[in-house]
C-alpha positions as CSV (number, residue, x, y, z in Angstrom):
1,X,20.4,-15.7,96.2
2,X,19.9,-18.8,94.3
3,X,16.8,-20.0,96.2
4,X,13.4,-18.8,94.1
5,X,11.1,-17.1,97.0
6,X,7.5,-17.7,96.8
7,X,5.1,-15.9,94.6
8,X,3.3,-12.4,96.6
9,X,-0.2,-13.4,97.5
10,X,-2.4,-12.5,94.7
11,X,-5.2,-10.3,96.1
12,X,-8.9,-11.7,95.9
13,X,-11.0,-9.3,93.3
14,X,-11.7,-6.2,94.0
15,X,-8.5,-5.7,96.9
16,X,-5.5,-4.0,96.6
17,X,-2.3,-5.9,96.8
18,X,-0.7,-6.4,100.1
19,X,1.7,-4.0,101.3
20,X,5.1,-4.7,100.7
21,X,6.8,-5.4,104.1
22,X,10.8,-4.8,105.2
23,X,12.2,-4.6,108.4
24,X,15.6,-5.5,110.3
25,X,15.2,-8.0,112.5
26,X,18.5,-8.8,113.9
27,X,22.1,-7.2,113.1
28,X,24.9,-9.5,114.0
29,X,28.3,-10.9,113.6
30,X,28.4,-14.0,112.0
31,X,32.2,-14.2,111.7
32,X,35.1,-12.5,112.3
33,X,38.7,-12.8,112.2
34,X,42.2,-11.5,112.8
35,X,46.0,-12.6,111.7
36,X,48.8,-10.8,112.4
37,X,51.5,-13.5,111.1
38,X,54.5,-11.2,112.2
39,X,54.5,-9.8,115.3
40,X,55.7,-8.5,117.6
41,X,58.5,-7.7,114.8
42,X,56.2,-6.2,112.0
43,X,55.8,-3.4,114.6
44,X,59.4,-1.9,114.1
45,X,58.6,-1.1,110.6
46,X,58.0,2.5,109.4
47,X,56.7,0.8,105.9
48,X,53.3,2.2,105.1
49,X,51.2,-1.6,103.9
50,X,49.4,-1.7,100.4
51,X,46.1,-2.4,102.1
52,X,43.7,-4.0,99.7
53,X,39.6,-4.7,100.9
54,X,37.7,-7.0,99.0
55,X,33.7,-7.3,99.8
56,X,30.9,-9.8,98.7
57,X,27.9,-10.7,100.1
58,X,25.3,-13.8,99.6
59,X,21.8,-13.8,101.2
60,X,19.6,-17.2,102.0
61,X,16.4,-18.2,102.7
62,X,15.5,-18.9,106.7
63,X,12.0,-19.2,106.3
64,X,10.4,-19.5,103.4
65,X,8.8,-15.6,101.9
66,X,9.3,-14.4,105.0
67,X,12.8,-14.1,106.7
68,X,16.3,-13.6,104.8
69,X,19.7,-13.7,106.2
70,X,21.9,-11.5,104.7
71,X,25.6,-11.7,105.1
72,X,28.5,-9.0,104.0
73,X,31.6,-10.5,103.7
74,X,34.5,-7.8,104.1
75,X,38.1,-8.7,104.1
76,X,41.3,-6.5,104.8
77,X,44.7,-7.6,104.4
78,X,47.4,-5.1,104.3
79,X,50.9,-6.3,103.2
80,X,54.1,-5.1,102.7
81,X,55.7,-6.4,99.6
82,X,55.0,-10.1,99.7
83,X,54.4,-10.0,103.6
84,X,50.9,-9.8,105.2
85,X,51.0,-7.3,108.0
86,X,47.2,-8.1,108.8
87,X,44.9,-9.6,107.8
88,X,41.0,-9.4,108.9
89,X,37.7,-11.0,107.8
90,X,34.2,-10.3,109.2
91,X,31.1,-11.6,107.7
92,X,28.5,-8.8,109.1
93,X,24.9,-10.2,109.1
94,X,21.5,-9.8,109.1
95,X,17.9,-11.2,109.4
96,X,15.4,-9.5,107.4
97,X,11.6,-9.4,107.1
98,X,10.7,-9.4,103.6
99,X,7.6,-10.0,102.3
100,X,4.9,-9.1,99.2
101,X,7.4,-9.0,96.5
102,X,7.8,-10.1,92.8
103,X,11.3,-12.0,92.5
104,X,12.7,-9.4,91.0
105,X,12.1,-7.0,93.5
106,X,12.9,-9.5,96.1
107,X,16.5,-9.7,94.7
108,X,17.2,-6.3,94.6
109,X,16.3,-6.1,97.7
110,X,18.3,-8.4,99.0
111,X,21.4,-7.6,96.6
112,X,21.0,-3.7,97.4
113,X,19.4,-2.8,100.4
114,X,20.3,-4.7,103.1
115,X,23.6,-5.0,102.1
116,X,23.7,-0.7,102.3
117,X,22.2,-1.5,105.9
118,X,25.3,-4.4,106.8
119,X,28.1,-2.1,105.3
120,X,28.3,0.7,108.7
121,X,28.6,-2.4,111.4
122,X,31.2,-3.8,109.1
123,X,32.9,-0.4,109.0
124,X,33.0,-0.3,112.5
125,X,33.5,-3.7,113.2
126,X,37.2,-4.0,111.1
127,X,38.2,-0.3,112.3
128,X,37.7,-1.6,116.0
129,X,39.6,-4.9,114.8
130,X,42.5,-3.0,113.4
131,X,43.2,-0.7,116.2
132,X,43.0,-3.4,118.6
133,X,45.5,-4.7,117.1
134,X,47.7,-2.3,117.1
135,X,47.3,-1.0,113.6
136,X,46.1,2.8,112.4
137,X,42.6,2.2,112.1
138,X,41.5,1.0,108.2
139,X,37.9,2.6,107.5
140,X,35.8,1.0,104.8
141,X,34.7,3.4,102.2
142,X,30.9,3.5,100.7
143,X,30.0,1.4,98.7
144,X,27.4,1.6,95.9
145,X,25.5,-1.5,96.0
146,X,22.9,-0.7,93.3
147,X,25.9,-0.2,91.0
148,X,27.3,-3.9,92.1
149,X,24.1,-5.0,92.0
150,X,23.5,-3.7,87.7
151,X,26.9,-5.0,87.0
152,X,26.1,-8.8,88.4
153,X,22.9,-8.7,86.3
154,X,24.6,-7.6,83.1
155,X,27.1,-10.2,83.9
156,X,24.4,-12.8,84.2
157,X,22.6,-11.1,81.1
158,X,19.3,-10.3,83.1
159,X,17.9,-7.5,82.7
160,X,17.9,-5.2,85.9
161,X,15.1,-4.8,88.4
162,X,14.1,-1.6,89.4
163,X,16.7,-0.3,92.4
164,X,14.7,-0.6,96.0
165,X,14.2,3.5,96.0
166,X,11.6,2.7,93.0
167,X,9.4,0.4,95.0
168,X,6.6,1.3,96.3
């Protein structure tokens, strides 16, 4: 998100402002990835694995004010002790139509919203990994994004845009 978009169009005199525009435009994988460093042995365990799931996500420009990929980065690794038992990535994407916002809308947007619309395909997409593998399935648990989203601001010491339900 470190690319400035462009300025919304300014609307000639007398015109309302152009309608703000969002829509999906293409869901995909973008990555994906599986380790299972000890089998077939790690199967004769009974052990239950600490599993830990870390998630970030980054967005980019394709085309300038117009179309944004998004990418949610979950990773799973369940170990037991110092062992990994599994370990699985996938970096669930998307393209997104974006257009006639301020900046500051823009990033919430992009930190908020379309990550909420990544995180079910990444849900599904580890649980299917995981059971394929052999594994109990691991399901990813909701995340609040808006909340991420505040904390990275205050971190940064910006002051928060309004979350995406606010927009108009």
């Amino acid at each position: 998100m470190s690319e400035q978009p462009q300025q919304p169009q300014q609307p000639a005199d007398g015109q309302a402002p152009p309608q703000a525009i969002f829509s999906i435009e293409k869901i995909y994988i973008k990555d994906m990835s599986l380790e299972v460093p000890g089998a077939p042995k790690i199967f004769l365990s009974s052990e239950q694995p600490a599993i830990e799931v870390n998630i970030h996500t980054g967005a980019s420009v394709v085309e300038q004010g117009a179309l944004y990929e998004v990418v949610l980065t979950a990773t799973v690794t369940a170990k037991l002790t110092d062992r990994t038992v599994f370990l699985v990535e996938v970096a669930q994407a998307g393209l997104f139509h974006i257009r006639n916002l301020p900046p500051q809308d823009l990033d919430a947007v992009l930190g908020i919203l379309c990550p909420t619309s990544l995180l079910p395909y990444a849900r599904e997409a580890v649980s299917s990994m995981v059971s394929r593998a052999g594994f109990p399935p691991v399901t990813l648990q909701h995340m609040d994004f808006n909340q991420v989203y505040l904390q990275a601001m205050q971190q940064r010491g910006e002051q928060p845009a309004p979350s995406p339900s606010q927009l108009n």
